[in-house]
C-alpha positions, 0 to 999 in steps of 0.5 A, a space after each residue: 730794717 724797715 719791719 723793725 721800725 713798723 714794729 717799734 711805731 705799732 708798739 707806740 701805737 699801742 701804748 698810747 691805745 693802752 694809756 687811752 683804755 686806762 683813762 676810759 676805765 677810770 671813768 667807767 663807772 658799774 653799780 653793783 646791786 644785793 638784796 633785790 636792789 635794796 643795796 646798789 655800789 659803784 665802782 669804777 672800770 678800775 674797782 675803786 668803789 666811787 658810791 653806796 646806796 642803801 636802803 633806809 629800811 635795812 639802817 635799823 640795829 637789828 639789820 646790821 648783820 644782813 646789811 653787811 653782808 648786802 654790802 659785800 655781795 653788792 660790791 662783788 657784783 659791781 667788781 665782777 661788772 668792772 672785770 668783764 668790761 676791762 676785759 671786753 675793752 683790752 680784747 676790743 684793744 688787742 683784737 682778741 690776741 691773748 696777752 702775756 699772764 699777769 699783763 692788765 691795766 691795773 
């Protein structure tokens, strides 16, 4: 019995590793750039977008067609950023161990 309980005190252990990786991402913040950095988003490890820059020059009517779309491929970069440090963090976590398909903090 005695394995069975390392095994349930190592299942707390991380659980509470894990509660701990959710609120450092919460807090992470990435930024996200487009347009040679004429246009920078912030998201957090989580991929809530907690910011935008924007250039003043592209704030013309004439620019709006290009400024959306620097918008959508700032924060893209920004999403791919959070992505690749939440899965630095849960292989930091779990020591490379894969986890099961469709486990993520989220």
């Amino acid at each position: 019995m005695k394995n069975l309980t390392d095994m349930m005190k190592q299942a707390r252990q991380l659980q509470s590793k894990l509660a701990e990786a959710q609120e450092e991402l919460e807090k992470l913040e990435v930024e996200g750039v487009s347009g040679g950095g004429m246009v920078r988003v912030t998201l957090t490890g989580k991929g809530t977008m907690a910011g935008i820059k924007i250039d003043p020059s592209l704030l013309k009517a004439e620019e709006g067609e290009i400024l959306e779309d620097l918008i959508v491929a700032a924060h893209n970069d920004a999403k791919v950023k959070a992505e690749a440090a939440t899965a630095e963090k849960m292989k930091a976590l779990t020591g490379g161990l894969p986890l099961p398909p469709g486990f993520n903090l989220g």
